[in-house]
C-alpha positions in Angstrom: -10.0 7.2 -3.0 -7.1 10.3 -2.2 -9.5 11.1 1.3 -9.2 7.1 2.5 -5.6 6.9 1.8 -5.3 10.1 3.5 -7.2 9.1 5.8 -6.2 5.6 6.6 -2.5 7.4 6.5 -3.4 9.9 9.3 -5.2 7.1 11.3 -2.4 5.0 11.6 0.0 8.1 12.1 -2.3 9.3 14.9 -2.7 5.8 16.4 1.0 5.3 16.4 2.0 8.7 18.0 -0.4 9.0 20.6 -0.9 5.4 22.1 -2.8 6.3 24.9 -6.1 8.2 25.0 -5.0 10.4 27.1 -3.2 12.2 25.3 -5.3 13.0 22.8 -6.6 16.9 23.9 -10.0 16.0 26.6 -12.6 18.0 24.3 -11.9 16.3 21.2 -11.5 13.0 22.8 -15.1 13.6 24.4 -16.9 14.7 20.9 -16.0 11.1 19.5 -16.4 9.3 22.3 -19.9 10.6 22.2 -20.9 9.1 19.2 -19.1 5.6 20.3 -20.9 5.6 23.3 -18.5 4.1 25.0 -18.2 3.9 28.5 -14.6 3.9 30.2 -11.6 3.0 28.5 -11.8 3.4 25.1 -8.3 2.9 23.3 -6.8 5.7 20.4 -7.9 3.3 17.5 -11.6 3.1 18.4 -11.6 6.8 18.6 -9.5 7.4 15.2 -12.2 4.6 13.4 -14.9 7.4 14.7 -13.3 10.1 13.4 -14.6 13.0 10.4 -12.0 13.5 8.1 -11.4 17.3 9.4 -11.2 15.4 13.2 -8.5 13.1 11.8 -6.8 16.0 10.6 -7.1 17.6 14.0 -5.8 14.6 15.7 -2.8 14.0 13.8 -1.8 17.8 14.1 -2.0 17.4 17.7 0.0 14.5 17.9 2.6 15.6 15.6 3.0 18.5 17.9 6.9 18.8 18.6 8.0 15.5 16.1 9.9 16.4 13.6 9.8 14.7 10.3 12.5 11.7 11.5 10.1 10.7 14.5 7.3 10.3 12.7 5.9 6.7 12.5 7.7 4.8 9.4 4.3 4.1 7.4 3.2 7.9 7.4 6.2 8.6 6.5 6.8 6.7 3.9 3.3 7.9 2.3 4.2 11.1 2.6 7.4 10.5 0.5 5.8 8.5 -2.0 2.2 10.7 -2.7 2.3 12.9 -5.7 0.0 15.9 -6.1 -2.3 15.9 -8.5 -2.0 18.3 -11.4 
């Protein structure tokens, strides 16, 4: 239940910092895309519905490359303010 939410947090992040495919690092892009067999254009949220959880992980490092905290999309953000450790 923690890895969805974390992961349906970093999709949404990743989909909302890097709107265009293009931007996401060629390699990485091409692994997914593999497994989506997808031929052409195919958009950031196809690719981030593809995704492992250690990709996803991946993906939103490299698009919160250079962002600070304030520039990050609003939902991720607020997530991140509102998620407690567990202890």
């Amino acid at each position: 239940m923690v890895l969805f939410a974390l992961e349906e947090a970093l999709g949404t992040f990743v989909v909302q910092a890097v709107p265009q495919p293009e931007s996401l690092p060629a390699t990485m892009r091409a692994e997914i895309e593999k497994r989506i067999n997808g031929a052409g254009f195919v958009p950031v949220s196809q690719i981030v519905q593809e995704t492992y959880i250690k990709e996803i992980i991946d993906l939103a490092t490299v698009a919160s490359k250079d962002r600070s905290e304030g520039e990050s999309p609003p939902d991720f953000a607020r997530w991140l303010r509102s998620w407690t450790p567990l202890r």
